[in-house]
N, CA, C and O atoms as a Tripos MOL2 file, in Angstrom:
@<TRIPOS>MOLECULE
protein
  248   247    62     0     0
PROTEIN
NO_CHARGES

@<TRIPOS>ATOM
      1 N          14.4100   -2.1100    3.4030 N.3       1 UNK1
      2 CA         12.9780   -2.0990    3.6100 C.3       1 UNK1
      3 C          12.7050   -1.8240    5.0890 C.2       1 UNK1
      4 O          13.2470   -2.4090    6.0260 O.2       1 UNK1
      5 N          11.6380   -0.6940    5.1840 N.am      2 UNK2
      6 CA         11.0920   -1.1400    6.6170 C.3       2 UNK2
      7 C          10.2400   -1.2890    7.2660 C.2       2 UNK2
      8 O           9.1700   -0.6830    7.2100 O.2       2 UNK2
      9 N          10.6320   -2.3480    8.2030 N.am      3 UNK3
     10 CA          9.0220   -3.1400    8.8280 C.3       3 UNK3
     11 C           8.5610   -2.4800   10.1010 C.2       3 UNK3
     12 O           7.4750   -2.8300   10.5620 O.2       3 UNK3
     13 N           9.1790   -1.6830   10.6320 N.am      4 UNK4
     14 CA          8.6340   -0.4380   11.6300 C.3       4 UNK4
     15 C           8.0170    0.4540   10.9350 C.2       4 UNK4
     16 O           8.0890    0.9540    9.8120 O.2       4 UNK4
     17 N           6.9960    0.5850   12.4630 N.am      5 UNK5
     18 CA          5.6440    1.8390   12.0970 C.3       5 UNK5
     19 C           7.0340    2.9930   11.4630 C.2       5 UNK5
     20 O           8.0320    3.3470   12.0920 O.2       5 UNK5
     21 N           6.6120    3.3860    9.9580 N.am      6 UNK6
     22 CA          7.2010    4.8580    9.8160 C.3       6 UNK6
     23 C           6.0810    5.8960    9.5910 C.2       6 UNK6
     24 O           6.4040    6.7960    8.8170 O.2       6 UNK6
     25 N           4.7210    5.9700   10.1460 N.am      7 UNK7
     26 CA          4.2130    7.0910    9.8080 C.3       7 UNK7
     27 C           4.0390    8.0930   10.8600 C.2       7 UNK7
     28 O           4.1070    8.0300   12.0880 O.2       7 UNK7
     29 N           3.7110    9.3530    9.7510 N.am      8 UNK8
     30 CA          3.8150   10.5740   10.7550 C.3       8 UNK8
     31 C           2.4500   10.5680   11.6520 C.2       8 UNK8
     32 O           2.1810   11.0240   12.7640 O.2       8 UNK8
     33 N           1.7250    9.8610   10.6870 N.am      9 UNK9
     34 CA          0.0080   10.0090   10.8840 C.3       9 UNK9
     35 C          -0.9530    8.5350   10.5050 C.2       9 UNK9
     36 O          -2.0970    8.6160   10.0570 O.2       9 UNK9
     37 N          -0.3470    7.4020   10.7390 N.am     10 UNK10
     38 CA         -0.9700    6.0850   10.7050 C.3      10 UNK10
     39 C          -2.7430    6.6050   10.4140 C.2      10 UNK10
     40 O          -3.3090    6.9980    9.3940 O.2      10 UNK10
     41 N          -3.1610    6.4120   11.6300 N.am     11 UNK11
     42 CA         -4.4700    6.6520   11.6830 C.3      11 UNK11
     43 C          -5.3740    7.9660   10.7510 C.2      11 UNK11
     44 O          -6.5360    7.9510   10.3430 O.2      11 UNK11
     45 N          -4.2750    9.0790   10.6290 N.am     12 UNK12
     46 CA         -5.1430    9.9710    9.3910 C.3      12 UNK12
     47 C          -4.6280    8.9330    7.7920 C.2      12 UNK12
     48 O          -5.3990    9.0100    6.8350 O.2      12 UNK12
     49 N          -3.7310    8.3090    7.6920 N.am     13 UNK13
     50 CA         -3.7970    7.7130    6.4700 C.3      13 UNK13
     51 C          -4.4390    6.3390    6.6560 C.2      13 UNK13
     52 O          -3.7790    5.4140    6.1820 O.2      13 UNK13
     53 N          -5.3200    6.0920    7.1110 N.am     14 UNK14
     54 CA         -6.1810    4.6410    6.8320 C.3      14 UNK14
     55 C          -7.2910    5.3550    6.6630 C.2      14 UNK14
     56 O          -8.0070    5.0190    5.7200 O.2      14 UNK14
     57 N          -7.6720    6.3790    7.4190 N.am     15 UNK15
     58 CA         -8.6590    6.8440    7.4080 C.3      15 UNK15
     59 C          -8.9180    7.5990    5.6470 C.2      15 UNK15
     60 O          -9.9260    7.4750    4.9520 O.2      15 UNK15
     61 N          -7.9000    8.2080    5.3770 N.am     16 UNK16
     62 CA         -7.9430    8.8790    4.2320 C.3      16 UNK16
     63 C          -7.7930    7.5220    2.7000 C.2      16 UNK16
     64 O          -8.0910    7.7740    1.5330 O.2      16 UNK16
     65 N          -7.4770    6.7210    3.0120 N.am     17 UNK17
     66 CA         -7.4040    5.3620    2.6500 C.3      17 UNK17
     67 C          -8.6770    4.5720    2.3920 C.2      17 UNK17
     68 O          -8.9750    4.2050    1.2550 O.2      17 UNK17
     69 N          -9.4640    4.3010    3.5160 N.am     18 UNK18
     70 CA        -10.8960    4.0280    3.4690 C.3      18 UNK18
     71 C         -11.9300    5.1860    2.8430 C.2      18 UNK18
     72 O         -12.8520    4.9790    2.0550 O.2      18 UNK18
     73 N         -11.6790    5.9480    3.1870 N.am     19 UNK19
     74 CA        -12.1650    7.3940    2.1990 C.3      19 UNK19
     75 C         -12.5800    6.9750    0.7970 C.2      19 UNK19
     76 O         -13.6430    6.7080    0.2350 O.2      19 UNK19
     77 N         -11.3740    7.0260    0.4910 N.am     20 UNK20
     78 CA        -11.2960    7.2170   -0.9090 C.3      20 UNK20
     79 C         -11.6880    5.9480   -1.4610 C.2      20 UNK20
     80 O         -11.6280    5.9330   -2.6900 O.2      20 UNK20
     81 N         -12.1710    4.6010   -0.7850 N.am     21 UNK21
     82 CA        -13.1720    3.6160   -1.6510 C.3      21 UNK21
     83 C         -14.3990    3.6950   -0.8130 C.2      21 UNK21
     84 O         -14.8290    2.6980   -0.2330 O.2      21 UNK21
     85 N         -15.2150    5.3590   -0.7040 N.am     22 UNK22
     86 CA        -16.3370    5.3540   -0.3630 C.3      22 UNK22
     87 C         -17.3130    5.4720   -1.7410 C.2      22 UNK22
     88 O         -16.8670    6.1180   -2.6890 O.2      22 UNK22
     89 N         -18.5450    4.8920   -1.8370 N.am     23 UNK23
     90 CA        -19.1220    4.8040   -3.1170 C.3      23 UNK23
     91 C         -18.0840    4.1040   -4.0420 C.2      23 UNK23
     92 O         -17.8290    5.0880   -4.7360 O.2      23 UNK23
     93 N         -17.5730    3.4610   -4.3760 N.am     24 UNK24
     94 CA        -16.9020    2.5170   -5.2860 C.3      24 UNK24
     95 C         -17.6210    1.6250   -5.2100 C.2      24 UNK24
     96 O         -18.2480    1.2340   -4.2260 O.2      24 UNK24
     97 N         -17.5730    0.9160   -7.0400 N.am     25 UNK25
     98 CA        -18.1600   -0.5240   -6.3630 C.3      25 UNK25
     99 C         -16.8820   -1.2330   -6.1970 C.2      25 UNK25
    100 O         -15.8220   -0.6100   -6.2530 O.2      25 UNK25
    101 N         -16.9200   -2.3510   -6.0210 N.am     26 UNK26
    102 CA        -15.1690   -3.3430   -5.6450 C.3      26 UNK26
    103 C         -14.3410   -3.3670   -7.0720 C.2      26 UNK26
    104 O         -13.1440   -3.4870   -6.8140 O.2      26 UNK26
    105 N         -14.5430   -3.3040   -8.2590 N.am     27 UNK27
    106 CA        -14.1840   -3.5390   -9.3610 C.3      27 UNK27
    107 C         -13.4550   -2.1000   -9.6380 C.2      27 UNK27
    108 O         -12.6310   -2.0460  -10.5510 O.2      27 UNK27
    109 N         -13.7380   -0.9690   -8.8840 N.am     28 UNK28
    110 CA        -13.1500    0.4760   -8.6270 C.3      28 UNK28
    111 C         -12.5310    0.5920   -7.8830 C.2      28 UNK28
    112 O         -11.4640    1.1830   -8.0480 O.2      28 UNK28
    113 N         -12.9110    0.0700   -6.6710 N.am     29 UNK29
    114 CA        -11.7500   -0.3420   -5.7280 C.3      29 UNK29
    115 C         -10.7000   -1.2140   -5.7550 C.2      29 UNK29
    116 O          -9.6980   -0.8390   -5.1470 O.2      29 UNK29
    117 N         -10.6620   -2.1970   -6.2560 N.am     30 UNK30
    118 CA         -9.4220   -2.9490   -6.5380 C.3      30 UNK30
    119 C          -8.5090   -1.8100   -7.7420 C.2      30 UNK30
    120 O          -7.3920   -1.4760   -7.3450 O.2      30 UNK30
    121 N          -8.8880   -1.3270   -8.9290 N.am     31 UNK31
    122 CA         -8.4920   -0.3370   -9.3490 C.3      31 UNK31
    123 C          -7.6670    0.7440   -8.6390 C.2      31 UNK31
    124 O          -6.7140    1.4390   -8.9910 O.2      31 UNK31
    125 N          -8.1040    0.6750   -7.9480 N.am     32 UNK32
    126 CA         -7.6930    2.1680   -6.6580 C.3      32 UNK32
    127 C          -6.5170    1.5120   -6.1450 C.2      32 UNK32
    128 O          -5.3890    1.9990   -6.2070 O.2      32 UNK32
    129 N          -6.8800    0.1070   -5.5040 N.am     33 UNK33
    130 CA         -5.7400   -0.2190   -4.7430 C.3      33 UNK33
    131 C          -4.3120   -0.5490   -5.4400 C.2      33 UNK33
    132 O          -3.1830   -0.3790   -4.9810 O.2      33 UNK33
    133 N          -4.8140   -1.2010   -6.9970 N.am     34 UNK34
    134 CA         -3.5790   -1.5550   -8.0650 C.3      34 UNK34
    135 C          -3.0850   -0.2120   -8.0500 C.2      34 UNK34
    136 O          -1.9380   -0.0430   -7.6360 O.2      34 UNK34
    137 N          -3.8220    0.8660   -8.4700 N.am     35 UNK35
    138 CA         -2.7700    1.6460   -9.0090 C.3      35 UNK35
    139 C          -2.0840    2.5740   -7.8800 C.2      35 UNK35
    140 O          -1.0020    3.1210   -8.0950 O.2      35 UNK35
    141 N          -2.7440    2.7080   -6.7310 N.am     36 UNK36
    142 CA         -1.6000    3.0000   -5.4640 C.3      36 UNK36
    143 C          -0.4380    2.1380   -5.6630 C.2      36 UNK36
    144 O           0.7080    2.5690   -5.7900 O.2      36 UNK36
    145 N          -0.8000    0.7980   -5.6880 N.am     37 UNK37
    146 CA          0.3750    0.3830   -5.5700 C.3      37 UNK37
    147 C           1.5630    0.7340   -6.6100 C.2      37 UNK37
    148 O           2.7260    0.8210   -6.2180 O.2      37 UNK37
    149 N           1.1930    0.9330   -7.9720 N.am     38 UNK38
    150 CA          1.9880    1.2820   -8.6910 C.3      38 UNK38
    151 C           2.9370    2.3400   -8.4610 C.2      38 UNK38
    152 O           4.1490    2.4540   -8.6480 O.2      38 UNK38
    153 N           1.6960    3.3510   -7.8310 N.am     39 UNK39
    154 CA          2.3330    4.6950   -7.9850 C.3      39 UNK39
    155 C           3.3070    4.9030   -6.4390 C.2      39 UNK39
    156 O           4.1370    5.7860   -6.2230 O.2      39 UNK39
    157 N           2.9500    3.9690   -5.6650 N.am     40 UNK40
    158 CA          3.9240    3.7560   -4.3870 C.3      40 UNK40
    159 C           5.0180    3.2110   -5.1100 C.2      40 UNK40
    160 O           6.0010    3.9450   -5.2030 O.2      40 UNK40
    161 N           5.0880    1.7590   -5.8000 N.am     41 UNK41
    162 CA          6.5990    1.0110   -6.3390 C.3      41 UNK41
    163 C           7.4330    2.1970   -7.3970 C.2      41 UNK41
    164 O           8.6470    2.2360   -7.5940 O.2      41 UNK41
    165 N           6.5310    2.9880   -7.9030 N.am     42 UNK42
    166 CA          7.2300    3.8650   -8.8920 C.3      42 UNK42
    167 C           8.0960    5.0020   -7.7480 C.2      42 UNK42
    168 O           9.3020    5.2490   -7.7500 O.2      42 UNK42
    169 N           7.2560    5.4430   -7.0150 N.am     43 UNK43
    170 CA          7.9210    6.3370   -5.8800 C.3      43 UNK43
    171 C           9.3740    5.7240   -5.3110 C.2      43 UNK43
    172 O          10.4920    6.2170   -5.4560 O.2      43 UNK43
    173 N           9.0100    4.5310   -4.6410 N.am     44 UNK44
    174 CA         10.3860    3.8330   -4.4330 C.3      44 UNK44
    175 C          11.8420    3.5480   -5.2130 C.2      44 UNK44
    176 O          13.0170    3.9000   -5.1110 O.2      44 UNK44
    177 N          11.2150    2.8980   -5.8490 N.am     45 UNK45
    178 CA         12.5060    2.9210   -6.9910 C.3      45 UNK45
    179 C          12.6970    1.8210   -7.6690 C.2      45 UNK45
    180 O          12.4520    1.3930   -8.7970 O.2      45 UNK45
    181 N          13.4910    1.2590   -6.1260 N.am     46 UNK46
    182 CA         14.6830    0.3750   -5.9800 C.3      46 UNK46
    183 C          13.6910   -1.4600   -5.9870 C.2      46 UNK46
    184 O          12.8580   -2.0960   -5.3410 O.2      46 UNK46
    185 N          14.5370   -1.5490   -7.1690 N.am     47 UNK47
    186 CA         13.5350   -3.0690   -7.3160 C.3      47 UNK47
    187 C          14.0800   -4.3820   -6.0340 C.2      47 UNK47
    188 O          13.4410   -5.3980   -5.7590 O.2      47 UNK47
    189 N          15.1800   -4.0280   -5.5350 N.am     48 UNK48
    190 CA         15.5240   -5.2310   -4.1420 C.3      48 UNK48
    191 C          14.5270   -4.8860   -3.4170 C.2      48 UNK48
    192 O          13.6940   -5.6940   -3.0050 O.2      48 UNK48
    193 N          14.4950   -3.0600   -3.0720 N.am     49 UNK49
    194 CA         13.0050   -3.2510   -2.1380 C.3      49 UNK49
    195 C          12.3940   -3.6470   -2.1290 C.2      49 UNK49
    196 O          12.0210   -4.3500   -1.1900 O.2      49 UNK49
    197 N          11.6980   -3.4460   -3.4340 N.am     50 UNK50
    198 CA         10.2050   -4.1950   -4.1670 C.3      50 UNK50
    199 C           9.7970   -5.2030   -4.2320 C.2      50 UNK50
    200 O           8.6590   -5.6710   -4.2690 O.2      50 UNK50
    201 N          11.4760   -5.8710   -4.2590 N.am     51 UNK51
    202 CA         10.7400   -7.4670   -4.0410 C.3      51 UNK51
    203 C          11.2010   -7.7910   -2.6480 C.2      51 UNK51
    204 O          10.6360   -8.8550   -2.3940 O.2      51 UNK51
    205 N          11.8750   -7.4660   -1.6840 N.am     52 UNK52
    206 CA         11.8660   -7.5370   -0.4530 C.3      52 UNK52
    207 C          10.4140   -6.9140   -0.1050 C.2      52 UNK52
    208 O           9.9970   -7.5780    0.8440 O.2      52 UNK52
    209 N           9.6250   -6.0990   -0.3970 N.am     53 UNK53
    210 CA          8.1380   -5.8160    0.1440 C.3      53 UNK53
    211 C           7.0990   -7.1060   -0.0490 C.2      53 UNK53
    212 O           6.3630   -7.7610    0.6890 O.2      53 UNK53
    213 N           7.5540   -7.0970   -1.8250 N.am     54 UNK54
    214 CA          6.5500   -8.3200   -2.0050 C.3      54 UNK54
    215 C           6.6300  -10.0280   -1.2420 C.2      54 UNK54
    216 O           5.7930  -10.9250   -1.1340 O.2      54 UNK54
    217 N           7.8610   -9.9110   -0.8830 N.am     55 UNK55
    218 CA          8.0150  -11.5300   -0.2010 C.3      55 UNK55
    219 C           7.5240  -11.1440    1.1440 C.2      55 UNK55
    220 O           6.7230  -11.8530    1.7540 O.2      55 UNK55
    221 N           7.9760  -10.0650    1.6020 N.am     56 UNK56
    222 CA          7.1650   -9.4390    3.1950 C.3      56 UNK56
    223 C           5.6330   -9.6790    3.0640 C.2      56 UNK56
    224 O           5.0050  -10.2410    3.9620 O.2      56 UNK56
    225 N           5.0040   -9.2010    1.8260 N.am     57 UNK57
    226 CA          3.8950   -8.9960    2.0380 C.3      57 UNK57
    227 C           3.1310  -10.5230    1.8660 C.2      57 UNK57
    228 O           1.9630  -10.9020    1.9450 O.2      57 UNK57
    229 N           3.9630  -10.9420    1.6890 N.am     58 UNK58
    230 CA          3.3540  -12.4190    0.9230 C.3      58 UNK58
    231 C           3.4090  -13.6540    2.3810 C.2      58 UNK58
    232 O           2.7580  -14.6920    2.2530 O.2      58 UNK58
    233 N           4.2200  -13.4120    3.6930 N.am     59 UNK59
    234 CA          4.6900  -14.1990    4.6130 C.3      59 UNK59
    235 C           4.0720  -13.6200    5.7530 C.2      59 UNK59
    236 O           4.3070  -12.7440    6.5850 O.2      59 UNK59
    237 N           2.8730  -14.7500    5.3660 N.am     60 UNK60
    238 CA          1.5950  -14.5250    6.7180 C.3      60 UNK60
    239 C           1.4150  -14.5190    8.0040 C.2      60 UNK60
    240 O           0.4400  -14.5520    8.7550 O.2      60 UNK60
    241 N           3.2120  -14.4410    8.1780 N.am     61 UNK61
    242 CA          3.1080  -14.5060    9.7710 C.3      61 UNK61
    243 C           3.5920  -13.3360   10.3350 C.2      61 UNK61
    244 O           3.9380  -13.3190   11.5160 O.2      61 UNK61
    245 N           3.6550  -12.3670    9.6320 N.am     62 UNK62
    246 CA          4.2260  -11.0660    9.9970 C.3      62 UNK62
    247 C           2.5130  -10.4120   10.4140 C.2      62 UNK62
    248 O           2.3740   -9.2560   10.8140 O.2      62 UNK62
@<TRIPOS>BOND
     1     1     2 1
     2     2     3 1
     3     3     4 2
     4     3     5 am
     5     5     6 1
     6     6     7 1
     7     7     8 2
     8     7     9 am
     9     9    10 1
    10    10    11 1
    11    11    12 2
    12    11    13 am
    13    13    14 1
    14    14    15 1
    15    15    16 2
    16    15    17 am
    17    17    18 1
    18    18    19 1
    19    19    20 2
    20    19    21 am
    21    21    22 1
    22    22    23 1
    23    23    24 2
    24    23    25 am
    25    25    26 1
    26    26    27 1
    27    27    28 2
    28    27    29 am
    29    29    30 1
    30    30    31 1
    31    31    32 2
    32    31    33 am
    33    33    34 1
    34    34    35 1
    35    35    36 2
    36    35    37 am
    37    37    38 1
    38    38    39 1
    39    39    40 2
    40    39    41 am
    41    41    42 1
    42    42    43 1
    43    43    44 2
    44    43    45 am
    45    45    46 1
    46    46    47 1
    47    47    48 2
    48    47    49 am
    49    49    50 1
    50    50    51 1
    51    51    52 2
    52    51    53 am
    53    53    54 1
    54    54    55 1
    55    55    56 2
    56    55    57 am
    57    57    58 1
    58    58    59 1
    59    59    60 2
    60    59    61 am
    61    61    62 1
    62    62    63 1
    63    63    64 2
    64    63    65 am
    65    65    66 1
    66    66    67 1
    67    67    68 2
    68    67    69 am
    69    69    70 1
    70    70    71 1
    71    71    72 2
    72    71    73 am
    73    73    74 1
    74    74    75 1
    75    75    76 2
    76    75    77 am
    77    77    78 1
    78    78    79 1
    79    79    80 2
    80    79    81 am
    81    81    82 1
    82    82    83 1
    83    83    84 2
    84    83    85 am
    85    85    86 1
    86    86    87 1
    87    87    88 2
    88    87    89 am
    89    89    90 1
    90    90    91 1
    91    91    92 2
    92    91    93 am
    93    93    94 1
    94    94    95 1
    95    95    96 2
    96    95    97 am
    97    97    98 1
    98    98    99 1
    99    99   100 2
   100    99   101 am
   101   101   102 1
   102   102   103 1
   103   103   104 2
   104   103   105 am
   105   105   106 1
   106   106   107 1
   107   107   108 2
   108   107   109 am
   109   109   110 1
   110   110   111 1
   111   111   112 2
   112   111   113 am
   113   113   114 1
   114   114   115 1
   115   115   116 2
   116   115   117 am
   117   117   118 1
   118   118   119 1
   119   119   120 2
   120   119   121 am
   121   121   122 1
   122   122   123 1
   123   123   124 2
   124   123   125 am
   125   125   126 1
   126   126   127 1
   127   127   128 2
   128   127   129 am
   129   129   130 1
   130   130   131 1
   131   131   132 2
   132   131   133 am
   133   133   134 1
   134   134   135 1
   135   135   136 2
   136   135   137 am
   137   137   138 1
   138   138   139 1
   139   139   140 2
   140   139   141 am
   141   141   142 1
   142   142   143 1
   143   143   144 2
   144   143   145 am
   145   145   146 1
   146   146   147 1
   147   147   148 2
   148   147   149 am
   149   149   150 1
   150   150   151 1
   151   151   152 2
   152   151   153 am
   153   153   154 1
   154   154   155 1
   155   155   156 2
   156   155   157 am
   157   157   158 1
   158   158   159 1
   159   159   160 2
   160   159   161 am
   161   161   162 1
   162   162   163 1
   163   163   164 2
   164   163   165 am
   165   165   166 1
   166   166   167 1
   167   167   168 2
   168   167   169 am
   169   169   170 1
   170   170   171 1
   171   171   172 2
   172   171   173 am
   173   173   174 1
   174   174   175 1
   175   175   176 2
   176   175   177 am
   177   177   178 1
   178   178   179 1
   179   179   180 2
   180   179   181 am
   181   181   182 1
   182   182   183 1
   183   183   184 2
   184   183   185 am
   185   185   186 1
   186   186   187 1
   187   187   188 2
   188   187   189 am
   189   189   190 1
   190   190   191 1
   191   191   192 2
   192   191   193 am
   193   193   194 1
   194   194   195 1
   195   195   196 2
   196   195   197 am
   197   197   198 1
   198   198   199 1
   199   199   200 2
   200   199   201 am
   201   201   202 1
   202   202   203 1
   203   203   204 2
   204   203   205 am
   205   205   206 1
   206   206   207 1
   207   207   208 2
   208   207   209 am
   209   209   210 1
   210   210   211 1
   211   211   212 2
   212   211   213 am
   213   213   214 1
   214   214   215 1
   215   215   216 2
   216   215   217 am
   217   217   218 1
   218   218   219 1
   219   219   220 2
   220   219   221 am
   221   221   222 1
   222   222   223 1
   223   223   224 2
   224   223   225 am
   225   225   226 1
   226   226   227 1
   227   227   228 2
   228   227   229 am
   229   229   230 1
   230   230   231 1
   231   231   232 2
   232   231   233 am
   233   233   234 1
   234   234   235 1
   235   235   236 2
   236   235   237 am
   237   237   238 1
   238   238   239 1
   239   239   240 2
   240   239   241 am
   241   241   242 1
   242   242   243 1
   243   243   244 2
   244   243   245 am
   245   245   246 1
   246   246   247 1
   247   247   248 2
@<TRIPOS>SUBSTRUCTURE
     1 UNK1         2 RESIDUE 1 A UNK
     2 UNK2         6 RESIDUE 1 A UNK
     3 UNK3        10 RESIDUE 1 A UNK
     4 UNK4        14 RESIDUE 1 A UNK
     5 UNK5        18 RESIDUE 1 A UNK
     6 UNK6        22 RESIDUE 1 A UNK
     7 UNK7        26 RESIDUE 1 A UNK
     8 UNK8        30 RESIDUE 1 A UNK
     9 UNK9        34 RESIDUE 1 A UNK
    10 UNK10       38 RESIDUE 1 A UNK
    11 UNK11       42 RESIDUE 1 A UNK
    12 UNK12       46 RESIDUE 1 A UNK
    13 UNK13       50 RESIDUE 1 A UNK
    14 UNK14       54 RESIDUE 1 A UNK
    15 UNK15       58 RESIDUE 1 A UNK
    16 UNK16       62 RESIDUE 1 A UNK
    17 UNK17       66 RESIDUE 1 A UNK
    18 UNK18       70 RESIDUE 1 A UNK
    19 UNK19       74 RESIDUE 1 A UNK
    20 UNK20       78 RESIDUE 1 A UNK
    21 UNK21       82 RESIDUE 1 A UNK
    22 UNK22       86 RESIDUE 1 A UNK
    23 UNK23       90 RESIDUE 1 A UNK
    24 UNK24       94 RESIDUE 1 A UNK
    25 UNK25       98 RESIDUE 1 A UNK
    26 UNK26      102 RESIDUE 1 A UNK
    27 UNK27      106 RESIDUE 1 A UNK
    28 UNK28      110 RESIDUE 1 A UNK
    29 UNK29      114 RESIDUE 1 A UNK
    30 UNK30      118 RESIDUE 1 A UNK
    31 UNK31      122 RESIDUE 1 A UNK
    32 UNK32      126 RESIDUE 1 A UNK
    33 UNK33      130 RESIDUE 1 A UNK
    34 UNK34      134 RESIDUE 1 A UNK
    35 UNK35      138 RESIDUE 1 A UNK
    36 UNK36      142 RESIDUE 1 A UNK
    37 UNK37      146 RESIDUE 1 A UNK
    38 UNK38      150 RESIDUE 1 A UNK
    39 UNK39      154 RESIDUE 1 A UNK
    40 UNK40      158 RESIDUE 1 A UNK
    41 UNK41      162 RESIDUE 1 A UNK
    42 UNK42      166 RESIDUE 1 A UNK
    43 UNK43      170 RESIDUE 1 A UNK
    44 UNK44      174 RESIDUE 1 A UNK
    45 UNK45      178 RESIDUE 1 A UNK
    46 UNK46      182 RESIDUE 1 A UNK
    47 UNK47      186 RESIDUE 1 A UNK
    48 UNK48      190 RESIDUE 1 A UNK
    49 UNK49      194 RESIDUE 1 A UNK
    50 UNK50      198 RESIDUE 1 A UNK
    51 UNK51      202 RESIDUE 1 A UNK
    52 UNK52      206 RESIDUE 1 A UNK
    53 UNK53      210 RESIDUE 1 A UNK
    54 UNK54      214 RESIDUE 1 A UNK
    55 UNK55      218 RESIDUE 1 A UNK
    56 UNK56      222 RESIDUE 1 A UNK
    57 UNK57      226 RESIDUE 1 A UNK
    58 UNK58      230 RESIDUE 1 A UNK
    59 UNK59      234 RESIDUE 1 A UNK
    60 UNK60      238 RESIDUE 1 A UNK
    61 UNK61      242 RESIDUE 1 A UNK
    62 UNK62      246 RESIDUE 1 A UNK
């Protein structure tokens, strides 16, 4: 897993990120965000990652 910046373009992907829940109501947006995530864990693969992301993502002091 990794916890370093890897993007080419941080700031064009938040931006393109916030975009895309413009006009949503939240009940579309949470939608949006589940199924990124899916389609990110499906991209990955590897289920140690997956749950090495999810305990990352879950440990509030990072």
């Amino acid at each position: 897993m990794k916890t370093t910046a890897n993007f080419q373009d941080a700031d064009g992907f938040y931006e393109l990120l916030i975009d895309a829940h413009v006009d949503m109501s939240p009940e579309q947006s949470e939608l949006l965000n589940t199924r990124l995530i899916l389609i990110l864990a499906n991209h990955i693969g590897d289920s140690a990652v997956l749950r090495e992301c999810i305990e990352a993502a879950k440990d509030l002091s990072i």
